[in-house]
C-alpha positions, 0 to 999 in steps of 0.5 A: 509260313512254317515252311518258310520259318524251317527254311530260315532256320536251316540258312542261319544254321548253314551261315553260322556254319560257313561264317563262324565254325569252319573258319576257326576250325581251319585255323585252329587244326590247320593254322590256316592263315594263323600262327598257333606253334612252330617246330624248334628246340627251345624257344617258347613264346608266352602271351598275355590276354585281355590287359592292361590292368592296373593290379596284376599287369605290374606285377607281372612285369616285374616278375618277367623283368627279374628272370630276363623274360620277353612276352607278347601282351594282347591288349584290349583298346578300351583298357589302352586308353585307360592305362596309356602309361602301363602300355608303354612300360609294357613297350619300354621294357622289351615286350611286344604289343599286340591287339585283342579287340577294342572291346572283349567280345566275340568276332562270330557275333560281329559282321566284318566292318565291325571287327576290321574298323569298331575292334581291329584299326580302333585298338591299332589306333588306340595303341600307336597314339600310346607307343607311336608304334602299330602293332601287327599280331592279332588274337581275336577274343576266345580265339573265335574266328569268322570267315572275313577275319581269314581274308585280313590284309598281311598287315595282321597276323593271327595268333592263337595258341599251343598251350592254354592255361586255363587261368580265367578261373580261380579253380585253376589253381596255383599248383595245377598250372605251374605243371602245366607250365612245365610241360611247355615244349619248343616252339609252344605258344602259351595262352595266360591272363593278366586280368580278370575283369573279362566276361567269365573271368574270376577277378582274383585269377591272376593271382593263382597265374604269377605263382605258378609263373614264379614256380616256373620260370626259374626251372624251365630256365635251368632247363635251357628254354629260351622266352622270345616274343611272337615276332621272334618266334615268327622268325625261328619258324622262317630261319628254320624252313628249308630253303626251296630248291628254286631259292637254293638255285637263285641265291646260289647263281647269285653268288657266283655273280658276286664272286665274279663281280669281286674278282673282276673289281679286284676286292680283297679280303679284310683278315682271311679269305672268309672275311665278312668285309672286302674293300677296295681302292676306289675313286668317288664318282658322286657329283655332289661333294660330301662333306665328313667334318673336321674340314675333311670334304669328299670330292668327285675323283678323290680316293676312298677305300671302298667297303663291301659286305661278302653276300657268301659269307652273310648268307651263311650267318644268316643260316646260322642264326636263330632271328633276325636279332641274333643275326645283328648282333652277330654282324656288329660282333664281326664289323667290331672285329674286323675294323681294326685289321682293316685300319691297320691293313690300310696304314701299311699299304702306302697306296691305300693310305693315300685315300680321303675316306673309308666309303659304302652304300648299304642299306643295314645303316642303323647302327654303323655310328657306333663305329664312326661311320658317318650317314648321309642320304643318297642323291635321287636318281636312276643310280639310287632307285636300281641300288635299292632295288638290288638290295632289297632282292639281297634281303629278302635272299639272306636275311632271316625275317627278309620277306617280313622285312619287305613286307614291313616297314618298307620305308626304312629299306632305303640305301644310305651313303655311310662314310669316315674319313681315313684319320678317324679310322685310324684313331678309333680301330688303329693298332699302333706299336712302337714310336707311333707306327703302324704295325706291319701287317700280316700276312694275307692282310696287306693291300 
């Protein structure tokens, strides 16, 4: 019988081993299936455990909204449900939502069904009925890791941390974590809390963290240290991953084709040789009339000026930009640019002008409104099924956060009709000198 006790205590040992140690030691000495830095110059991401609570979560936002700061709050699913209407300030304001358990216990004293149903999708749930969002980042509690939770589908990403402040106690007082702040490099994730009401916690510790906040947000600021939340963080680590040598080759022969494909098409530059638009005079071919308002109908065999985004020069913004944000902003910057000599290119080439409407399938069809493009879905055929498979291969090329893109949300990856009719373009980007006339256009713009 002793035996068999000693030999029952050994198997617990090896277990607890193999189920609870090594799994977080691979994930955090290894960022094993686990995001715990990145390499970068100045973006830090800060994260706030163990909320919603009543007293400090709004002040904290406060404090964040008042020095222009985006964070990434770990939620516990019972205090989700308590406090719906904080977690949507929390959503409204920027900030990103991500899960923490339902309740704050430890994934090594939990078997997998528990914390992948009980703590993981309960939380998941809890939030989405509050926000109508699902939130994708997870930090177990204490950082504790077990074997399952290294085989969570990719819908999960574990996040720990680079910087712990150690801001549960009240001992860690106010002027011993606002130097610790201020040692925060590029590319650190900072571990703080937002309530005290946790197992361990000091309920008044939170205070000690928001001065130590307010001490140091302002001089990392001056500093040029740019706040970001997981996701956009996420993001700098892929923008700044060198492409491989096979992807340099793919996306290269790509291009070559596209250049053949243009030449061929005979598209044309709008403003410049490195322009980020082309178009070209076109004929629509959709069986389907397409109605544009104002009595303006688009019909098979009508004219339209066909616009196209230049993948060289997309792939190249793309290189240049920091996130997936930053390259949209970029994009609209460039089309609210660009739309203008289009329109007057247009009015001064008599051909062009005997056009119906401007015309383009893209898949980027959130926020072509702004400009006066009209969105209509494209008719389900063999056509619309090969064009979103091509543009989505052209995602995952350019864009920044392209495989996360495709591995998220895939049901907003759907290519769309967008379209204005020439008279609309020509009032709303136009620019008219003299009696009402087009300007003449300049030289490398006439089509």
């Amino acid at each position: 019988m002793r035996g068999f006790i000693e030999l029952m205590i050994d198997w617990l040992k090896w277990f607890a081993v193999f189920y609870a140690v090594v799994p977080s030691l691979l994930a955090r000495l290894f960022g094993f299936r686990a995001l715990r830095r990145i390499r970068c110059a100045n973006r830090v991401a800060l994260t706030f455990d163990d909320g919603p609570d009543p007293v400090y979560t709004p002040r904290l936002l406060d404090l964040l909204r008042r020095y222009g700061v985006r964070a990434t709050f770990f939620l516990v699913g019972e205090r989700v449900e308590k406090y719906p209407d904080l977690v949507r300030r929390i959503r409204d304001e920027g900030h990103l939502l991500g899960i923490h358990n339902h309740r704050h216990r430890a994934n090594w004293l939990m078997s997998p069904f528990g914390v992948r149903k009980k703590q993981l999708a309960r939380t998941a749930d809890a939030i989405e009925r509050c926000t109508g969002e699902r939130p994708r980042y997870y930090r177990p509690p204490w950082g504790l890791i077990n074997l399952f939770d290294l085989t969570l589908p990719r819908t999960y990403r574990i996040v720990l941390w680079s910087v712990m402040g150690w801001d549960w106690w009240q001992a860690s007082a106010r002027q011993r974590l606002r130097k610790q702040l201020l040692d925060v490099r590029g590319g650190d994730i900072v571990l703080l809390h937002d309530c005290g009401e946790t197992p361990g916690a000091n309920r008044k510790a939170p205070e000690a963290m928001l001065g130590a906040l307010e001490d140091a947000l302002p001089v990392l600021i001056d500093r040029g240290v740019e706040f970001v939340r997981i996701d956009e963080l996420e993001e700098t680590a892929e923008q700044l991953a060198k492409p491989s040598r096979l992807k340099r080759l793919v996306v290269g022969a790509w291009l070559c084709w596209e250049r053949v494909v243009a030449a061929v098409l005979r598209f044309r530059a709008v403003g410049g040789p490195d322009s980020l638009l082309r178009f070209r005079i076109a004929k629509y071919h959709r069986r389907m009339p397409l109605p544009l308002g104002d009595d303006v109908t688009l019909r098979r065999g009508d004219r339209i000026v066909e616009l196209h985004f230049d993948n060289a020069r997309l792939y190249r913004l793309s290189l240049e930009a920091s996130s997936a944000v930053q390259l949209a902003v970029m994009l609209l910057r460039e089309v609210e640019r660009l739309l203008p000599v289009l329109a007057d290119t247009i009015a001064s080439s008599p051909k062009a002008r005997l056009a119906r409407a401007l015309y383009g399938i893209s898949l980027i069809h959130r926020g072509p409104e702004r400009f006066g493009f009209r969105i209509y879905d494209l008719p389900d055929g063999f056509f619309t099924r090969l064009t979103g498979v091509y543009l989505r291969l052209l995602l995952a090329a350019v864009h920044p956060s392209g495989k996360n893109r495709l591995r998220e949300r895939p049901e907003l990856l759907v290519p769309k009709q967008i379209a204005m009719p020439l008279e609309d373009l020509f009032r709303r980007h136009g620019t008219r000198r003299g009696h009402g006339e087009p300007r003449s256009a300049s030289a490398g713009e006439t089509a």
